[in-house]
VOPAGU-2260 file (C-alpha; in pm, 1 decimal, decimal comma):
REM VOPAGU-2260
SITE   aa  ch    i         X         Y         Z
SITE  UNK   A    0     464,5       3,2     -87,1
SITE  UNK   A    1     377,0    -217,1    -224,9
SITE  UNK   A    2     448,3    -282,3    -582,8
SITE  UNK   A    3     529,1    -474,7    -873,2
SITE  UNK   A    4     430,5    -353,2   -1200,7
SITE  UNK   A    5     455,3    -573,1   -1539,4
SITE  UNK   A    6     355,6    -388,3   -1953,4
SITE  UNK   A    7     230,4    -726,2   -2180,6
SITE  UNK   A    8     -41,8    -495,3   -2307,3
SITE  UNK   A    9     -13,3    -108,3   -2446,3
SITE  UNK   A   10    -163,3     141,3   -2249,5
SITE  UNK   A   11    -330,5     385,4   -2522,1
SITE  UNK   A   12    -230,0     725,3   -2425,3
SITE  UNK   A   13    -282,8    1070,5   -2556,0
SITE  UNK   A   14       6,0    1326,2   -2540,9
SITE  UNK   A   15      51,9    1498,2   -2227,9
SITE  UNK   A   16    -107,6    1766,2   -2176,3
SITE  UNK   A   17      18,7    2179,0   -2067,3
SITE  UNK   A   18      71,3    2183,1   -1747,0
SITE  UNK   A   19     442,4    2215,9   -1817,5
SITE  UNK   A   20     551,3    1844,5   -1867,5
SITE  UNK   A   21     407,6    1757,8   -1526,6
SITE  UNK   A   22      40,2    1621,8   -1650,6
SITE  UNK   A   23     -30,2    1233,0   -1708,9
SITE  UNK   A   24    -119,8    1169,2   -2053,1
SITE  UNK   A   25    -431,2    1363,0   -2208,2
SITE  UNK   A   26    -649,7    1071,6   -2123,3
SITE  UNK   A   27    -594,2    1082,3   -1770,7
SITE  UNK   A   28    -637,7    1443,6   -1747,9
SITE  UNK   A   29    -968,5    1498,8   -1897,9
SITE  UNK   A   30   -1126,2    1250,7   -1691,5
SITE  UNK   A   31    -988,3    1276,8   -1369,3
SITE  UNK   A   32   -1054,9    1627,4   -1170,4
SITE  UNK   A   33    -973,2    1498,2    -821,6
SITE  UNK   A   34    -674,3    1321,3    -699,1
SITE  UNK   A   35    -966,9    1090,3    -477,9
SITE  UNK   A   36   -1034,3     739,7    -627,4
SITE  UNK   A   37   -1256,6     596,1    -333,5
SITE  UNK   A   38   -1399,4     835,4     -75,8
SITE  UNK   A   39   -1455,8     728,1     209,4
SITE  UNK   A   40   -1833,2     861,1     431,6
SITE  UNK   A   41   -1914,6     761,4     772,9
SITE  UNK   A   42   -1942,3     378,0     784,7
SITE  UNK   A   43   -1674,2     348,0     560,8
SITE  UNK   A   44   -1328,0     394,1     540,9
SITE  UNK   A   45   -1071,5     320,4     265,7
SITE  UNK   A   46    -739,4     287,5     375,0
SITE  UNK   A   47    -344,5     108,5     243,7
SITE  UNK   A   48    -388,2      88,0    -109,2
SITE  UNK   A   49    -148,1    -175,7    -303,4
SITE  UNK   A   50    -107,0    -211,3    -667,4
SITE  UNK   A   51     -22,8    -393,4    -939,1
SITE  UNK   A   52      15,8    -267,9   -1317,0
SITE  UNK   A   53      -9,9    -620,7   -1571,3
SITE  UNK   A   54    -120,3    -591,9   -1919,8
SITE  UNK   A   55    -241,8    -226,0   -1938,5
SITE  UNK   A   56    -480,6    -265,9   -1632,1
SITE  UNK   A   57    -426,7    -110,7   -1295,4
SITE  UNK   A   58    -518,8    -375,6    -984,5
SITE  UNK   A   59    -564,3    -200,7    -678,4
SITE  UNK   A   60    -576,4    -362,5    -378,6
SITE  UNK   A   61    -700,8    -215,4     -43,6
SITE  UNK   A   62    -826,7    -241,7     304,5
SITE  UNK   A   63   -1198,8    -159,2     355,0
SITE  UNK   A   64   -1308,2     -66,4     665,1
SITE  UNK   A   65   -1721,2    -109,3     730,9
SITE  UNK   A   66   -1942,9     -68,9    1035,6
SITE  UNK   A   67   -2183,0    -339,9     934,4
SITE  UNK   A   68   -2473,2    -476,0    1207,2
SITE  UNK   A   69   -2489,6    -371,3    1559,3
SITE  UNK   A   70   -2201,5    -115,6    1480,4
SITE  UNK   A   71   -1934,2    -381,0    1433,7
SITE  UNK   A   72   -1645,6    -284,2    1213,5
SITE  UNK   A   73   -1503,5    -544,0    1015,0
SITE  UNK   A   74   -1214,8    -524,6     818,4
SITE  UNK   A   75   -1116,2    -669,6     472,4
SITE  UNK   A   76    -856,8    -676,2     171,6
SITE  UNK   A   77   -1023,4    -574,5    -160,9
SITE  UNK   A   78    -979,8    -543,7    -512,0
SITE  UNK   A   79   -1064,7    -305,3    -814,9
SITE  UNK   A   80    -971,6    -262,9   -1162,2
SITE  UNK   A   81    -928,9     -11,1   -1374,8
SITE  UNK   A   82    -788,9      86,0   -1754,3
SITE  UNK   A   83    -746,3     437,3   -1651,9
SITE  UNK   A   84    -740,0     506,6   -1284,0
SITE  UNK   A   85   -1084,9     717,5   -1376,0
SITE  UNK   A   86   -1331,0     431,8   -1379,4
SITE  UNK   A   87   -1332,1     124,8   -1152,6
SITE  UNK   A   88   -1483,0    -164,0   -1095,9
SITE  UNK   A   89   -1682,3    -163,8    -750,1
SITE  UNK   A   90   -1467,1    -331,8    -475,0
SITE  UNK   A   91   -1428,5    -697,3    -462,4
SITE  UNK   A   92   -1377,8    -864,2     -89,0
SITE  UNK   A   93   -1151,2   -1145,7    -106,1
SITE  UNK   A   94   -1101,3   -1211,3     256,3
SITE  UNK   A   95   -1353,0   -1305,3     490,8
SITE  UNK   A   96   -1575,1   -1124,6     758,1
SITE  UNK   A   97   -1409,2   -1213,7    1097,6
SITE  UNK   A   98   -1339,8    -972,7    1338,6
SITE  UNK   A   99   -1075,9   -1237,3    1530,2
SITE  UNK   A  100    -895,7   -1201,4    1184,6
SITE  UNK   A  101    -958,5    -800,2     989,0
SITE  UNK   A  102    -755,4    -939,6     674,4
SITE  UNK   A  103    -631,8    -601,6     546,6
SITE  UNK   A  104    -363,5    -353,0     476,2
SITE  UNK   A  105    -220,4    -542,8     124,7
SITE  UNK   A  106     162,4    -486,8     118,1
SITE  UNK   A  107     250,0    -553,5    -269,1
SITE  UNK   A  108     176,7    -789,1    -567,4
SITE  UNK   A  109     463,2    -974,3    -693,1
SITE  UNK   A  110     532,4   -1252,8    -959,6
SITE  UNK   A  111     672,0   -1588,7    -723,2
SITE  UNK   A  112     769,5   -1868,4    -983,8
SITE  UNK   A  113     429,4   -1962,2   -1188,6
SITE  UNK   A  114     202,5   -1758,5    -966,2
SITE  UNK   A  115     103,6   -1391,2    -813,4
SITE  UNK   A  116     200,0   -1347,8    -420,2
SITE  UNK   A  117     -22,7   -1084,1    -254,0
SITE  UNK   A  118     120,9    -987,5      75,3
SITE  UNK   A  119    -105,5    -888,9     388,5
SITE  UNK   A  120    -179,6    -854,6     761,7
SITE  UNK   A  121    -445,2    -977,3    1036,8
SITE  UNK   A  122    -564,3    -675,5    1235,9
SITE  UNK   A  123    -781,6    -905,7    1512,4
SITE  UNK   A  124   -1031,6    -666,0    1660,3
SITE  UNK   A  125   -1298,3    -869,6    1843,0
SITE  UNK   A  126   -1606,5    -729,7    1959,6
SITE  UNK   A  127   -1488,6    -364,6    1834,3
SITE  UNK   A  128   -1804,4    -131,8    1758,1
SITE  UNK   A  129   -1834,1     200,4    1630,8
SITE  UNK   A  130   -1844,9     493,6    1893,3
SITE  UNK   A  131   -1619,2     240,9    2167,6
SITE  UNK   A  132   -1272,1     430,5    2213,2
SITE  UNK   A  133   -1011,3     345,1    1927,2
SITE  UNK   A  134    -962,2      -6,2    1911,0
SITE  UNK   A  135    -587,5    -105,2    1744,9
SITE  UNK   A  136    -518,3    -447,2    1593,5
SITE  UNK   A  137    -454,7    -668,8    1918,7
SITE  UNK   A  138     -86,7    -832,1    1965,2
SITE  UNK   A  139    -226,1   -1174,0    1720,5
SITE  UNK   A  140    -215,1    -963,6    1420,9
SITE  UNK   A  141      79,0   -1113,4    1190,5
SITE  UNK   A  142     177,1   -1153,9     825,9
SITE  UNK   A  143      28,8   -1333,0     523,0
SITE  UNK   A  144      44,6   -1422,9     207,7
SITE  UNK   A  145    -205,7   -1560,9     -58,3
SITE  UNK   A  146    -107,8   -1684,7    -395,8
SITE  UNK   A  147    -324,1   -1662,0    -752,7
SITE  UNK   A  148    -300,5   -1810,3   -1088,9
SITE  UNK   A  149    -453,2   -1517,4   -1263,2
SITE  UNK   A  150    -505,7   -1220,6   -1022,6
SITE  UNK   A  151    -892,3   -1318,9    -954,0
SITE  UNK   A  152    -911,5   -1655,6    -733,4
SITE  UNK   A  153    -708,4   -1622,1    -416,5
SITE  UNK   A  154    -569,5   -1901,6    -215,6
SITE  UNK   A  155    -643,4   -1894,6     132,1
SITE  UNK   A  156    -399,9   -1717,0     345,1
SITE  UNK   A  157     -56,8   -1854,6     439,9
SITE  UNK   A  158     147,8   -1776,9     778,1
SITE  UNK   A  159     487,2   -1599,6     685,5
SITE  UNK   A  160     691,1   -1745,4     925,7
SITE  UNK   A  161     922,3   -1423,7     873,1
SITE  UNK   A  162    1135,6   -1492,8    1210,7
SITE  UNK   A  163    1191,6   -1827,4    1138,5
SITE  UNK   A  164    1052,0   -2176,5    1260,4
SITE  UNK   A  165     908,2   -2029,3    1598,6
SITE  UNK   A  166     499,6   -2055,9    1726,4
SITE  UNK   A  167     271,5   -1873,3    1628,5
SITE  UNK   A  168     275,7   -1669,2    2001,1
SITE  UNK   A  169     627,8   -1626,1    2040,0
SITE  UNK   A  170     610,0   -1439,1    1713,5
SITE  UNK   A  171     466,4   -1087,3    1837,3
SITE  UNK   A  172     253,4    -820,1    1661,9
SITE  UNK   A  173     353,4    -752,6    1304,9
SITE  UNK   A  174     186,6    -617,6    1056,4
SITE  UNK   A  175     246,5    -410,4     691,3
SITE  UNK   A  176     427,4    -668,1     511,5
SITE  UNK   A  177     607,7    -568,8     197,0
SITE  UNK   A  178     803,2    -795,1     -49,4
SITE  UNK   A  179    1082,9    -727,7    -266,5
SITE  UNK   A  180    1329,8    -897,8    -490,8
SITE  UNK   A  181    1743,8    -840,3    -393,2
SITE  UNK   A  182    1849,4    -635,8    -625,0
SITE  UNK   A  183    2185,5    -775,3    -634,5
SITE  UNK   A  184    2144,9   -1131,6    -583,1
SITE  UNK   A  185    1786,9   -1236,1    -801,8
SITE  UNK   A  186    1577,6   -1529,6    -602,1
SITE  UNK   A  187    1646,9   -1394,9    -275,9
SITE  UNK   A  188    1346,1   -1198,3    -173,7
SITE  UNK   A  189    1310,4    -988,7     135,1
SITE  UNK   A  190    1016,5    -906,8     350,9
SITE  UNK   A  191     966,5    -588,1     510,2
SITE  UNK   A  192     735,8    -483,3     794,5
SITE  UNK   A  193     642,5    -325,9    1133,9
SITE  UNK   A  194     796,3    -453,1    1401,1
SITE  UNK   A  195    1019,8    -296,7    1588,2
SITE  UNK   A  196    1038,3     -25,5    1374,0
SITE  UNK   A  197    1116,0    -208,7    1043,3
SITE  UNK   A  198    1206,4    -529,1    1036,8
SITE  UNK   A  199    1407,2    -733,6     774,6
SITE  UNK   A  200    1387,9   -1088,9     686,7
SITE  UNK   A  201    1482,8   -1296,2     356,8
SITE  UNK   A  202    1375,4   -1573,9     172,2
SITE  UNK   A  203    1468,0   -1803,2    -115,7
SITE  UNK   A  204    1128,5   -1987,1    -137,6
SITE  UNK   A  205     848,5   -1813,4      54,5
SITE  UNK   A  206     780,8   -2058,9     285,3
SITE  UNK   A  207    1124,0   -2030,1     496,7
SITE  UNK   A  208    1270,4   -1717,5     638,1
SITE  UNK   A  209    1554,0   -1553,8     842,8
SITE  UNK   A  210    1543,6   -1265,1    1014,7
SITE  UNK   A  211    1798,5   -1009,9     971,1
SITE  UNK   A  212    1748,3    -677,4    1144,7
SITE  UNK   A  213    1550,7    -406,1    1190,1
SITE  UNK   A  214    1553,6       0,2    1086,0
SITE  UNK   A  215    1495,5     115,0    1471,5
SITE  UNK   A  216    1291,2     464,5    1323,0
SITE  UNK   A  217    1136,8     349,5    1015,8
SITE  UNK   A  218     741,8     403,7    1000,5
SITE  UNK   A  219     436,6     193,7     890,0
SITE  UNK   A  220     357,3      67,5     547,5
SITE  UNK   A  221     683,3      66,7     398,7
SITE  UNK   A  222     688,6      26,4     -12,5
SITE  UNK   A  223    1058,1     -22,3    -134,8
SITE  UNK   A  224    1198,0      10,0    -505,0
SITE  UNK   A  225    1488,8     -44,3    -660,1
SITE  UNK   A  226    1620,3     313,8    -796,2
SITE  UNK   A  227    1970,4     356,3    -975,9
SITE  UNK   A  228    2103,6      71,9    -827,8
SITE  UNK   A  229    1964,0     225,8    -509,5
SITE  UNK   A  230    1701,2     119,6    -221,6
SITE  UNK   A  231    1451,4     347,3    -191,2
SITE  UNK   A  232    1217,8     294,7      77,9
SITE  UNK   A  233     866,9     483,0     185,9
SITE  UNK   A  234     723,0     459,9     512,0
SITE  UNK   A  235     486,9     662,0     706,9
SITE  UNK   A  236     550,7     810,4    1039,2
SITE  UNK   A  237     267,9     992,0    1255,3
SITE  UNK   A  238     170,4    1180,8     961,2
SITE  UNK   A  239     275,8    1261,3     574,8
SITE  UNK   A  240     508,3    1017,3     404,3
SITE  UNK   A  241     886,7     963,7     462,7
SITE  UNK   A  242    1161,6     865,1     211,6
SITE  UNK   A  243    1489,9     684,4     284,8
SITE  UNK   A  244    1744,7     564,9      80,8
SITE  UNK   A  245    2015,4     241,0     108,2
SITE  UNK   A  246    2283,1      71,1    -104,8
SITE  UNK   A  247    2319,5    -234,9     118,0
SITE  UNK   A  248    1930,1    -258,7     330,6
SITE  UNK   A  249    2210,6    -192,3     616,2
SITE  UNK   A  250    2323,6     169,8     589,3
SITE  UNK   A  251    2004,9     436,1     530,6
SITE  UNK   A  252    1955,1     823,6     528,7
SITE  UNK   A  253    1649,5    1037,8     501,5
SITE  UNK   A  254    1575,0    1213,8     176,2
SITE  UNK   A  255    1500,8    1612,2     243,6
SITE  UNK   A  256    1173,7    1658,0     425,4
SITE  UNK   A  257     814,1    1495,2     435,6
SITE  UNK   A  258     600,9    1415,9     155,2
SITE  UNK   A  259     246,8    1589,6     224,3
SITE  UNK   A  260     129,6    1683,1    -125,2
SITE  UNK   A  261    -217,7    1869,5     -65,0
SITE  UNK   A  262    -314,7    1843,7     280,7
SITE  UNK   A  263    -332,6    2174,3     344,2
SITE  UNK   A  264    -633,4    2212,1      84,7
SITE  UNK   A  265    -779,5    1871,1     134,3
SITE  UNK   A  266   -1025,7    1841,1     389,0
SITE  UNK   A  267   -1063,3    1504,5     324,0
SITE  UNK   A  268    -664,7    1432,1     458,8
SITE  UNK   A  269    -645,1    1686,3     684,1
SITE  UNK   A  270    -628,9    1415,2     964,8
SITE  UNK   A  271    -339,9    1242,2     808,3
SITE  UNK   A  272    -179,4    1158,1     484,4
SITE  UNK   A  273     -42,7     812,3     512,2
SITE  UNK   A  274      16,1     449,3     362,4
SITE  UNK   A  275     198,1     549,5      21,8
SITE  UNK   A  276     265,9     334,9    -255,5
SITE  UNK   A  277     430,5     408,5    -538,0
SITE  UNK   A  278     479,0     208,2    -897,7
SITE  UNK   A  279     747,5     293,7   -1165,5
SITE  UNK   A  280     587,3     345,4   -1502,2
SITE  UNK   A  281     859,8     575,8   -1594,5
SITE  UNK   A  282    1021,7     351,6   -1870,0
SITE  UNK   A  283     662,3     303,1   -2036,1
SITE  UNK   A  284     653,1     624,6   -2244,5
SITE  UNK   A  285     275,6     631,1   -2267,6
SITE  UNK   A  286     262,6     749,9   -1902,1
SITE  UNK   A  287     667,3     812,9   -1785,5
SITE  UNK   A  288     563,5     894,4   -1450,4
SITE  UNK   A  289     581,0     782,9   -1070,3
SITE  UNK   A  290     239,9     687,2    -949,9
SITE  UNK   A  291     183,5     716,7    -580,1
SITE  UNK   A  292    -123,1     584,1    -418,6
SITE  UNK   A  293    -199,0     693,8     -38,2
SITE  UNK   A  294    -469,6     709,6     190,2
SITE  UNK   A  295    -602,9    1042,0     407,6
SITE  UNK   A  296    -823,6    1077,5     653,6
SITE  UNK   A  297   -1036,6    1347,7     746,0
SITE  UNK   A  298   -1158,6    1623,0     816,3
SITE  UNK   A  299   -1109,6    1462,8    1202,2
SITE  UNK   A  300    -714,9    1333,0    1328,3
SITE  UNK   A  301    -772,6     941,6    1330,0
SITE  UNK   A  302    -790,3     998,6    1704,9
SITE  UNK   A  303   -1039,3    1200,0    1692,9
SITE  UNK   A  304   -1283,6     984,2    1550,7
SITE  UNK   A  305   -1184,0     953,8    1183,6
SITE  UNK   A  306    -947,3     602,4    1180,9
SITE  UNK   A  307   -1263,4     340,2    1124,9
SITE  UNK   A  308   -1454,6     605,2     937,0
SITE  UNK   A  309   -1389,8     920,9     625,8
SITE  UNK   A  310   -1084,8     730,1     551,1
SITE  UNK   A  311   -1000,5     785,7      91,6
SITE  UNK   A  312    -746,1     672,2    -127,3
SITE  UNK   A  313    -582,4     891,9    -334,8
SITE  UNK   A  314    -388,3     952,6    -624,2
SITE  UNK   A  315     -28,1    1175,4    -752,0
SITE  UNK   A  316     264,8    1157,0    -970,6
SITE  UNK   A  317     627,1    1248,9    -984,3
SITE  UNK   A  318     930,4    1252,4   -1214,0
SITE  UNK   A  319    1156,1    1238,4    -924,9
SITE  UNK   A  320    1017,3    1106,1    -639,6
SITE  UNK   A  321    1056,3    1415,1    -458,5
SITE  UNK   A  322     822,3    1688,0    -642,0
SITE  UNK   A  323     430,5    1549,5    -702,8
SITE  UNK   A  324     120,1    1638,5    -884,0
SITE  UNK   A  325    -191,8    1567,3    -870,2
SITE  UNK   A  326    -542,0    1641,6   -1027,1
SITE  UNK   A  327    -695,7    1954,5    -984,2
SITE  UNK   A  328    -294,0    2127,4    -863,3
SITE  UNK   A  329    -243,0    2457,3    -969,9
């Protein structure tokens, strides 16, 4: 979770529409009848979106999931675009097709210096083929980075060395990076990510890093803001989306409950809602909202079958971060 967000451009908006001051703006609404942006079908599942608002157009960045030849699955970091999160351009691979490697799950976009930092994972599943017994990323999978000019040529992915100057194997499995900005001292950034629950570890330059602790029951995926002079972080547990706050990235408590918006009613997440990422727009009056992106699979647990497979990402908002809507809720 993921996200930086930047307005150089106006969003055109209509006024928002009846459903009691909890609709997107008019445009949204009349387009958009189902909180599903990519659905995912049996060979293809579409799992941790990122994203990145710049100059009115939403980049979303995501893992795809494909059984290609012989049943292989192959995983890769993509890319659409869209001007109003109804109509997108068709996904984009920018990573390659290695199964030693599975590129995926994008962390967050942010603006480094003169340049965009996307933040990623490896996810090393060789020789995995549909209908074999789950397969999880082996204990190579680690943390990336790759760095763009203008959000549409990608450098080729970069090591985050996020424990310090140590190899490459006495590193262990990591993965679900996240990057974020100190909110009280600017140019120190910090990277979050699974390991050992969550893991913490700063940086003044991107290229060298200090570990500093870990959040013992935080879950996967974690996308952090800066609320009210407040951390507030997201992570997902086994299933449905958790929310913790912090002052300090030392001290955190649990916000009330678990987030599982409409999985009672969605077949398509009644696996597991997961992987949420959520953007501030609030200050841009045009849309005022929270925007959370997730992923849910379905109608089978992940375990079941439906992890490489009937994997979508989805769509909600939120004035608060606590109560969300969505298309299509009553």
């Amino acid at each position: 979770m993921k996200i930086i967000y930047c307005l150089a451009g106006m969003f055109i908006f209509s006024v928002v529409t009846g459903l009691q001051g909890k609709a997107l703006g008019q445009s949204f609404t009349r387009s958009i009848t189902s909180p599903i942006l990519f659905k995912g079908n049996d060979s293809v599942a579409y799992r941790d979106p990122a994203v990145l608002f710049n100059k009115g157009v939403f980049y979303l960045f995501f893992t795809v999931v494909k059984t290609q030849e012989d049943a292989r699955i192959y995983s890769y970091t993509a890319v659409s675009r869209s001007k109003d999160l109804a109509r997108w351009t068709p996904p984009e691979m920018i990573t390659p097709k290695d199964q030693d490697l599975n590129f995926s799950s994008p962390g967050n976009i942010v603006r480094f210096k003169n340049e965009w930092i996307l933040c990623l994972q490896t996810y090393p599943r060789p020789g995995y083929k549909m209908g074999q017994k789950i397969m999880y990323g082996n204990s190579n999978a680690r943390l990336y980075i790759m760095r763009s000019k203008d959000l549409r040529k990608w450098s080729d992915p970069e090591l985050l060395k996020v424990q310090g100057d140590i190899s490459f194997e006495q590193m262990g499995r990591m993965i679900d990076p996240y990057l974020l900005e100190d909110k009280d001292y600017p140019g120190k950034w910090w990277c979050f990510y699974k390991y050992k629950g969550v893991s913490m570890s700063y940086t003044y330059d991107m290229k060298h890093w200090v570990y500093a602790g870990n959040i013992p029951d935080g879950g996967e995926n974690t996308c952090v803001l800066v609320e009210k002079k407040q951390y507030r972080m997201f992570h997902s547990p086994h299933n449905g989306i958790g929310l913790k706050r912090s002052h300090d990235l030392v001290h955190w408590t649990d916000d009330t409950g678990l987030i599982t918006l409409g999985q009672q009613n969605w077949p398509w997440a009644k696996g597991r809602i997961t992987a949420a990422t959520v953007i501030n727009l609030k200050r841009y009056k045009p849309v005022g909202k929270y925007l959370m992106f997730f992923h849910g699979s379905g109608p089978k647990t992940e375990l079941e079958g439906d992890f490489d497979k009937n994997a979508s990402i989805g769509f909600a908002w939120s004035d608060d971060l606590m109560n969300w809507t969505w298309p299509g809720k009553m």
